[in-house]
C-alpha positions in Angstrom: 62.8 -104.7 12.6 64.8 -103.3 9.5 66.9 -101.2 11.9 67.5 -104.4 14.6 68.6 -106.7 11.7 71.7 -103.9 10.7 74.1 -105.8 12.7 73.9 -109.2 11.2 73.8 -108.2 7.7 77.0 -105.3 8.3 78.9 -108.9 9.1 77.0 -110.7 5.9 78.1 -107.9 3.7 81.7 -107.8 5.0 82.1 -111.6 4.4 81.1 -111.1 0.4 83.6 -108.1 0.1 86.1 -110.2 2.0 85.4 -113.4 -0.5 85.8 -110.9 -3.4 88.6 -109.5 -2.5 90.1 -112.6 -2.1 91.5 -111.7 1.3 94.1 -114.3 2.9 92.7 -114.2 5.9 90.6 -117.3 7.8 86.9 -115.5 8.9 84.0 -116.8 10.4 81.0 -115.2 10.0 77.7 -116.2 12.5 74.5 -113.8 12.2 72.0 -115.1 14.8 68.1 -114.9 13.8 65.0 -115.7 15.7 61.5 -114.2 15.3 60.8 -111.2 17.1 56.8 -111.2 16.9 54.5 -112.0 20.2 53.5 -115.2 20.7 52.5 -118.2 23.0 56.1 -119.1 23.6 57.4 -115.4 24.1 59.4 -115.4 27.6 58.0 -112.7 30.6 59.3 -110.5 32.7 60.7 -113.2 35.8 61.6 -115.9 33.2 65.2 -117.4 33.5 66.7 -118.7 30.3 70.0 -120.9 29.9 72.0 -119.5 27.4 74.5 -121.5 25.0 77.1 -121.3 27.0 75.3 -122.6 30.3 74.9 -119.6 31.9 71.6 -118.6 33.3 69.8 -115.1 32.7 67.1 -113.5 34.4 64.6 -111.8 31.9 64.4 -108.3 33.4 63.2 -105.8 30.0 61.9 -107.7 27.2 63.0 -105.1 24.9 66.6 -106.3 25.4 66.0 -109.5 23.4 68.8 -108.9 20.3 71.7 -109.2 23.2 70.4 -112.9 23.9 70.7 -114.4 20.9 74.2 -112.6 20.3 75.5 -113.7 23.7 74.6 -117.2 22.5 76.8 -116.4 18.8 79.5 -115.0 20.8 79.9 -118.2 22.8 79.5 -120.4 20.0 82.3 -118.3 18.3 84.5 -118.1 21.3 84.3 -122.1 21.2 86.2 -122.0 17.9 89.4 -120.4 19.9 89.4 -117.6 16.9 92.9 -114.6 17.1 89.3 -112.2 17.9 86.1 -111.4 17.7 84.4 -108.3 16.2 80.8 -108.0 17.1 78.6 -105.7 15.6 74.7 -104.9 16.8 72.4 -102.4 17.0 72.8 -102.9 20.3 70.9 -99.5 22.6 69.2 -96.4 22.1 71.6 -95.3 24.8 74.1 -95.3 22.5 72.3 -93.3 20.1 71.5 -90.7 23.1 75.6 -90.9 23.5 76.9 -90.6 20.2 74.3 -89.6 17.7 74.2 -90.9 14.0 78.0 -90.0 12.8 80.1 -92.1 15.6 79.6 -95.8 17.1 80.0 -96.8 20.4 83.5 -99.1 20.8 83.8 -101.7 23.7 86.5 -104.4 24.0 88.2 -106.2 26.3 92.1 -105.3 24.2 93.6 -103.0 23.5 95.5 -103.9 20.5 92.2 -105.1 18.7 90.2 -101.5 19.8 92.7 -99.5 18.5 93.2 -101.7 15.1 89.2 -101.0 14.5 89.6 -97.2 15.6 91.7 -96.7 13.1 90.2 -98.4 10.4 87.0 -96.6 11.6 89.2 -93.0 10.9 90.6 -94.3 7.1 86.9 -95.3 6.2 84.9 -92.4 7.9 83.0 -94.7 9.6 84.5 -93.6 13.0 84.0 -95.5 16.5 84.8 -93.8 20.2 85.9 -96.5 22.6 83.7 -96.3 25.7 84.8 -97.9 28.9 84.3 -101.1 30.5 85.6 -101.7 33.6 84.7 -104.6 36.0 82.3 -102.2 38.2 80.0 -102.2 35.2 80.1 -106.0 34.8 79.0 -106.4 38.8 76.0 -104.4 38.0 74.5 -107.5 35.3 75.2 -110.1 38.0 72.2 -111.8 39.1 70.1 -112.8 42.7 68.2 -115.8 40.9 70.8 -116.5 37.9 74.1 -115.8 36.6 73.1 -112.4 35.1 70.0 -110.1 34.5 69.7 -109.3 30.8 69.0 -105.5 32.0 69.4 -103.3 34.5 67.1 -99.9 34.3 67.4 -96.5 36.4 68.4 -92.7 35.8 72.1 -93.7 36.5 72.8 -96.6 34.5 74.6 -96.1 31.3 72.5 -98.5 29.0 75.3 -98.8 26.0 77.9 -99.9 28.8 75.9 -102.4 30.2 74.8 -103.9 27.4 78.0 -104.8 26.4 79.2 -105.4 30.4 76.7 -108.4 29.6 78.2 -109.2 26.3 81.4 -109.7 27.3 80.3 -112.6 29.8 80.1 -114.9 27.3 83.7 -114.5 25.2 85.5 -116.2 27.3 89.2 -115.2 27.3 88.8 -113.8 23.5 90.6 -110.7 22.3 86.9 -109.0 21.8 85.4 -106.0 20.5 81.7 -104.7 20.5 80.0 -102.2 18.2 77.5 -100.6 19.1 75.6 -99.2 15.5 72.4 -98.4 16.8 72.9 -94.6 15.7 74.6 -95.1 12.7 72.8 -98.0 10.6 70.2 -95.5 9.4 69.7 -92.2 8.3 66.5 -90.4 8.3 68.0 -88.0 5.4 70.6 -89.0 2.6 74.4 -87.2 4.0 77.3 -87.3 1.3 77.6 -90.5 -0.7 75.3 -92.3 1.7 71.0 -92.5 0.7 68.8 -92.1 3.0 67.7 -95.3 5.1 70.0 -98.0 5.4 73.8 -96.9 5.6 75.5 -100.3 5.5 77.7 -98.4 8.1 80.6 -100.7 9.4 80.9 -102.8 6.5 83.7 -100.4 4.8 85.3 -100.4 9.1 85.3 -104.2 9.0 87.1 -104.9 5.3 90.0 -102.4 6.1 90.2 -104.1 9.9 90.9 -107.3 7.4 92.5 -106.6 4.9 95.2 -105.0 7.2 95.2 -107.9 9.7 
């Protein structure tokens, strides 16, 4: 789980350099965290769960777990009525298959705020390529028993996408952008200044987005 937890401690990271800098700038930082090991409790294929916000999702691929708890952080943030929100998660291996290790996956519903972060992604090297996210790719996480299905599986079906199709149902009317790190947060081999392992990619991204805000 060292790879799953990137997301949460890019935004942890970016909050310290933000609080050294001494940026003027109001931020909010929320990292969900559950425990990710099989248990008695663990929900099953079939299960419906009520997320934070009220709405109801179906359990359809167990594996997508990580996009639960952050739909629940993103509704809890959107309640705060923040300028935007900047979401970052290791989100899909279909990103990965997409974009490999040097580029993350951008989604957002403005387009002010997703060109703000592609250009602090080209001034830091740590570059993002906005995908697209229209409303047919929202239809396909609707539900039959509840709101939404947390999944949706098959040759076609673009997993990065709809993973953040599903995201985007719980941020309201938020300016919002997804990141999708799941290549970039770690390297199997050290590249330039960066070690091998854990690349604390997106932290460097997220500092310039504030600092020029």
């Amino acid at each position: 789980m060292k790879v799953d937890k990137a997301g949460a401690l890019t935004v942890l990271t970016a909050m310290k350099a933000a609080a050294e800098l001494k940026l003027k700038i109001n931020i909010i930082g929320i990292m969900p965290f559950c425990e990710n090991m099989i248990g008695p409790d663990s929900y099953k294929p079939g299960d419906v769960l009520r997320s934070y916000s009220g709405k109801t999702v179906e359990i359809t691929n167990t594996d997508a777990e990580g996009r639960l708890i952050l739909g629940d952080a993103l509704a809890y943030a959107a309640k705060h009525k923040p300028k935007c929100i900047v979401d970052v998660a290791t989100l899909t291996g279909a990103c990965v298959a997409a974009l490999g290790e040097f580029t993350a996956g951008l989604f957002s519903n403005d387009t002010l705020l997703a060109k703000s972060l592609y250009d602090s992604g080209e001034a830091t090297g740590e570059r993002v390529w906005q995908m697209p996210l229209y409303r047919d790719y929202g239809k396909e996480m609707e539900g039959i028993i509840s709101d939404l299905k947390n999944a949706v599986s098959g040759p076609k079906m673009p997993g990065a996408i709809l993973g953040a199709a599903f995201l985007q149902n719980f941020v309201a009317e938020v300016p919002w952008a997804h990141i999708d790190i799941a290549g970039t947060a770690w390297w199997e081999k050290s590249r330039y200044y960066v070690p091998q392992g854990p690349t604390g990619w997106g932290v460097r991204l997220l500092v310039d987005f504030l600092e020029k805000m």
